[in-house]
Backbone as a ProteinNet text record, in pm:
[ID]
protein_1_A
[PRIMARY]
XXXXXXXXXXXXXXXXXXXXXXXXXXXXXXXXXXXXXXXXXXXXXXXXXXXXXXXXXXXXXXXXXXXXXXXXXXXXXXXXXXXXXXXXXXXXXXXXXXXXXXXXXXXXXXXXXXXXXXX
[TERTIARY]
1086.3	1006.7	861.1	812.4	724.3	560.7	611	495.2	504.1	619.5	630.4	532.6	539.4	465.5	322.2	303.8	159.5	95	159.9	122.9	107.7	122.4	144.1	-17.2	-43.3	-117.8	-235.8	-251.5	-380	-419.8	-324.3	-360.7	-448	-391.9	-482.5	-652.3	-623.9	-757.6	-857.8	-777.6	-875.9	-929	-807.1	-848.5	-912.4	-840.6	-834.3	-975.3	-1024.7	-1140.3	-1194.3	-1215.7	-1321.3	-1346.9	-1247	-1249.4	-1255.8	-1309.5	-1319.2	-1159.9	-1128.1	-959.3	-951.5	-1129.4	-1143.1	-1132.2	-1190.7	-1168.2	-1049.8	-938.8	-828.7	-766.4	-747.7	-721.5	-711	-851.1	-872.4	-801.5	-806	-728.2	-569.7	-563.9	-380	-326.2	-399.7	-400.6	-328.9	-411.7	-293.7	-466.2	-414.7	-559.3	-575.4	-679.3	-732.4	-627.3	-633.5	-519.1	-403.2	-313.7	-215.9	-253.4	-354.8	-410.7	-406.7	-474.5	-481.4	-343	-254.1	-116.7	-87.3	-82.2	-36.5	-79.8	-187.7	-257.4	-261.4	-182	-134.5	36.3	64.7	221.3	328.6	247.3	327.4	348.8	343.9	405.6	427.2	551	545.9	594.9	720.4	784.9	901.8	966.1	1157.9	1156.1	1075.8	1167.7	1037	1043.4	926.2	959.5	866.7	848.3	750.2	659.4	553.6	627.3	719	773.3	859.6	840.2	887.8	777.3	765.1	691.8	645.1	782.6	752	683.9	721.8	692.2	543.1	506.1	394.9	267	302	247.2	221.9	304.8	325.9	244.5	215.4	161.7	7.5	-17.7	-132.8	-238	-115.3	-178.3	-251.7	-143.8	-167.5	-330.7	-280.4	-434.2	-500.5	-545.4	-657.9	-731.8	-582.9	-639.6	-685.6	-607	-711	-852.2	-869.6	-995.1	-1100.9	-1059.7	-1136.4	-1144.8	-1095.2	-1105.8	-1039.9	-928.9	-862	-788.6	-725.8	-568.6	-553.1	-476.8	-509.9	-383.8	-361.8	-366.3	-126.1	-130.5	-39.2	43.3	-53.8	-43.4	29.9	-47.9	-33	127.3	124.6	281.5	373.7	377.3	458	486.7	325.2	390.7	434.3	377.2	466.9	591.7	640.6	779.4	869.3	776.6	832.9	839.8	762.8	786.2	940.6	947.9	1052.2	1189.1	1185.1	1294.3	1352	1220.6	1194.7	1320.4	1270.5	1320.3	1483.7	1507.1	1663.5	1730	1646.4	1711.2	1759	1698.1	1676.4	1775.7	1795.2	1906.6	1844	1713.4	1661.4	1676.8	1687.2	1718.2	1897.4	1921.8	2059.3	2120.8	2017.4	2058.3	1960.9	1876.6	1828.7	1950.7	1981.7	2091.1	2272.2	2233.6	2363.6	2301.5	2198.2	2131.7	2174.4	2171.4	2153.1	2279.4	2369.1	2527.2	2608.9	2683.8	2767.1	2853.1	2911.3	3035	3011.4	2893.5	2865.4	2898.5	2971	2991.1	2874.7	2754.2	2655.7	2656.4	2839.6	2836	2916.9	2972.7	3051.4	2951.3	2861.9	2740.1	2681.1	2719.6	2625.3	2502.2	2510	2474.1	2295.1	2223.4	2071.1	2099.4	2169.5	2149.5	2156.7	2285.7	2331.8	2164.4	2115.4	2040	1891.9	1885	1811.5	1822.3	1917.7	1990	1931.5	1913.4	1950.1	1792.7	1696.2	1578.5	1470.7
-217.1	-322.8	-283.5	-156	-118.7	-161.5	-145.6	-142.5	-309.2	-355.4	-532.4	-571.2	-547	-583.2	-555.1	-390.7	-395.9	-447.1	-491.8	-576.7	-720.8	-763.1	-938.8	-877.6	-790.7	-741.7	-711	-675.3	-604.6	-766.4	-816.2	-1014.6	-1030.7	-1037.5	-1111.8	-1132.1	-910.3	-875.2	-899.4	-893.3	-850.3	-1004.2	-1096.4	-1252.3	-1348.1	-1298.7	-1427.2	-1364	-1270	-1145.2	-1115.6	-1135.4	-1098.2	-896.3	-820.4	-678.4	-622.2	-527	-489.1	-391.4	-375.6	-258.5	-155.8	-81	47	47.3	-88.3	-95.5	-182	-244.4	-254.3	-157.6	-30.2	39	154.5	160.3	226.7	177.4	53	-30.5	-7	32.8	20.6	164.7	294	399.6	439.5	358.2	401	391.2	427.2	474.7	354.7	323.3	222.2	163	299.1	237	161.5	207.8	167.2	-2.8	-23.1	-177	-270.6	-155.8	-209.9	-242.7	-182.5	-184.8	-294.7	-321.3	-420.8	-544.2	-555.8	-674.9	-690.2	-611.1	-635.6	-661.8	-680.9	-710.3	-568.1	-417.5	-321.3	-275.7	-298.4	-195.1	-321.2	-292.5	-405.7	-537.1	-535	-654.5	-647.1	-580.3	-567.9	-686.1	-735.2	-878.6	-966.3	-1098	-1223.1	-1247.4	-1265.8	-1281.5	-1407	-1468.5	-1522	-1650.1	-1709.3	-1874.4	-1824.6	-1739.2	-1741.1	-1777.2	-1895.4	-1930.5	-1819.8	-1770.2	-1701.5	-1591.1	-1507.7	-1375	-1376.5	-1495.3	-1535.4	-1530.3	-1602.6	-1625.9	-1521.2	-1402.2	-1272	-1141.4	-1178.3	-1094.8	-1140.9	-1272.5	-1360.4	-1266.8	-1269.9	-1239.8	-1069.8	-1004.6	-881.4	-816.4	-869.8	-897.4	-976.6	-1074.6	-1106	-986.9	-969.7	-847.6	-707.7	-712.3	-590	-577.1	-708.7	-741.5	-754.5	-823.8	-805.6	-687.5	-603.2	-458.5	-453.4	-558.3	-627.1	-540.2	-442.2	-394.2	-292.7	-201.5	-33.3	-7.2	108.1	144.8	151	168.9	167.9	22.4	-87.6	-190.4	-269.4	-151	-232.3	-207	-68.2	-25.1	-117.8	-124.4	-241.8	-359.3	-451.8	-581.8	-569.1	-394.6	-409.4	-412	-347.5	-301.5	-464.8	-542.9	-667.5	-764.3	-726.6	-807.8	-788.9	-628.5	-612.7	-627.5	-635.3	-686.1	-832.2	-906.8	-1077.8	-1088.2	-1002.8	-970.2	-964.5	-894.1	-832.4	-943.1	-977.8	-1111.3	-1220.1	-1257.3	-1379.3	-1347.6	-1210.5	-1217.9	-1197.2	-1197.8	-1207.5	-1062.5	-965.4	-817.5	-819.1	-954.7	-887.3	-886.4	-958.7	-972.6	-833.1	-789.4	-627.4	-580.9	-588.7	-445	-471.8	-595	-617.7	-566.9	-556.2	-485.2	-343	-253.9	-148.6	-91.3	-198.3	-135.6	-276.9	-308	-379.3	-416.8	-328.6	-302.7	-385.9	-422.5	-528.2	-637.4	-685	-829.7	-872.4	-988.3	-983.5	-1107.8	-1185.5	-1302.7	-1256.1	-1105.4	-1063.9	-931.5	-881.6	-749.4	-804.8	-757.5	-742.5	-683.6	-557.9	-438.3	-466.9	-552.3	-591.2	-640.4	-748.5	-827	-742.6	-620.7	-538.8	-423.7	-398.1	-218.9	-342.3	-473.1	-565.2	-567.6	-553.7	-627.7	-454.2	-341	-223.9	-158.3	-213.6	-167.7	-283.5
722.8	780.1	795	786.2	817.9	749.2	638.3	506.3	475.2	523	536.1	603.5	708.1	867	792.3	776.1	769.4	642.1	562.4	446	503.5	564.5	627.4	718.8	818	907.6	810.2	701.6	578.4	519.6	479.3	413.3	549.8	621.8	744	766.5	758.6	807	720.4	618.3	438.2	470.5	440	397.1	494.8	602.3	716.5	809.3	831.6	925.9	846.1	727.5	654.9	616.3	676.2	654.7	533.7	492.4	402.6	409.8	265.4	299.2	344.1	380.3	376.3	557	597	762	809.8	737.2	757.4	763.8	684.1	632.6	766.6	831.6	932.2	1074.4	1069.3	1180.2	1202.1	1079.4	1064.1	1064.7	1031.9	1035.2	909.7	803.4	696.5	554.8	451.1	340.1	267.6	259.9	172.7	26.7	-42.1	-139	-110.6	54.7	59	89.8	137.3	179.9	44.2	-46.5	-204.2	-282.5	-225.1	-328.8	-223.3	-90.8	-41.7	-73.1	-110.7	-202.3	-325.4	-374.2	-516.2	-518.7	-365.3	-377.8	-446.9	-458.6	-508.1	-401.8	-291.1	-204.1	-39.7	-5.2	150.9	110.3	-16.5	-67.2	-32.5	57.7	13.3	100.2	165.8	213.1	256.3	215.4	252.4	346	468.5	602.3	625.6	526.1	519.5	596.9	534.1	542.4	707.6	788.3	905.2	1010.7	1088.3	1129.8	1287.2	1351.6	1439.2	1398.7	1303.5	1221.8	1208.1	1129.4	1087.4	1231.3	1311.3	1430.4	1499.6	1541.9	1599.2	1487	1346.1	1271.9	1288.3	1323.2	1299.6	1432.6	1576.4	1670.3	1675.1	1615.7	1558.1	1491.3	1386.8	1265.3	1360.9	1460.1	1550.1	1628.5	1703.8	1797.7	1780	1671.7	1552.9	1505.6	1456.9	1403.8	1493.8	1622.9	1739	1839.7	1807.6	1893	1970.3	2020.8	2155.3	2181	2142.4	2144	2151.4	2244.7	2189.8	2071.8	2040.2	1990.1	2019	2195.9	2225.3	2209.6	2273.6	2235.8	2103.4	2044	1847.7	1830.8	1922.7	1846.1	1920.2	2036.5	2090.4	2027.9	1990.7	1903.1	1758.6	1717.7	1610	1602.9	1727.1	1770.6	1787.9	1838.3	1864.1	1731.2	1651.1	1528.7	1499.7	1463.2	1401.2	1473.3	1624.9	1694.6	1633.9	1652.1	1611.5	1438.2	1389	1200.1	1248.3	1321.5	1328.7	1404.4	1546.9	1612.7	1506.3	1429.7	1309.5	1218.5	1233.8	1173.3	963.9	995	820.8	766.5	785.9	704.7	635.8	706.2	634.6	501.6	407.9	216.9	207.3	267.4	217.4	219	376.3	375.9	318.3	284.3	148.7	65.9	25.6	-106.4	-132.6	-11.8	-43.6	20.5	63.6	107.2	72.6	-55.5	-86	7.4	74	160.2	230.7	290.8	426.8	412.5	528.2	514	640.6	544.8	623.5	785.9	700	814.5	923.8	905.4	1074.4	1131.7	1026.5	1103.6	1187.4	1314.9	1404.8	1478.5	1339.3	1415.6	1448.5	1361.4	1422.9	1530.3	1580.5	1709.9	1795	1791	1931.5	1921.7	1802.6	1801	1876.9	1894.5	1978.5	2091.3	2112.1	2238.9	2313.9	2274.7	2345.3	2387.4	2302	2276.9	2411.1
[MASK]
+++++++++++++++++++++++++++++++++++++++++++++++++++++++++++++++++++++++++++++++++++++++++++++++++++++++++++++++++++++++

């Protein structure tokens, strides 16, 4: 979820704040290139988050409070932390992780809602 998130969080700053990638880049604590592959869609694709309106909204607030200096640093990790709660509540990771474990049956796993429920 990680490189998801901050790929949805780099569109923002780049497109929506006007940042250049080299100060997104700095915002997110991650290198310019990786901002660049995220805007080329090579890196921060295993799952579309865009058409989730909450996701969307909670990444939106993110990339604001970034761009505006608003947020520390502890902060950031929290709503990132909450995005990805939001991902698992919804229940949307679970055709990844059929992806990468056949075995799952994704309509009786529970295991996002409960590793939610605990955090």
């Amino acid at each position: 979820m990680l490189p998801v998130i901050r790929a949805m969080v780099a569109k923002r700053l780049v497109k929506d704040h006007g940042l250049k990638q080299v100060e997104a880049a700095s915002l997110l604590g991650v290198s310019q290139p990786a901002i660049s592959l995220y805007s080329r869609k090579l890196r921060g694709r295993a799952i579309d988050l865009e058409g989730e309106p909450e996701i969307s909204a909670m990444v939106d607030d993110i990339a604001r409070s970034l761009a505006n200096k608003q947020i520390s640093y502890k902060d950031f990790v929290v709503r990132f932390c909450d995005v990805c709660k939001a991902v698992r509540r919804k229940g949307l990771m679970c055709k990844l992780h059929k992806a990468f474990d056949s075995s799952i049956n994704i309509e009786e796993c529970k295991l996002c809602t409960l590793i939610t429920s605990m955090c």
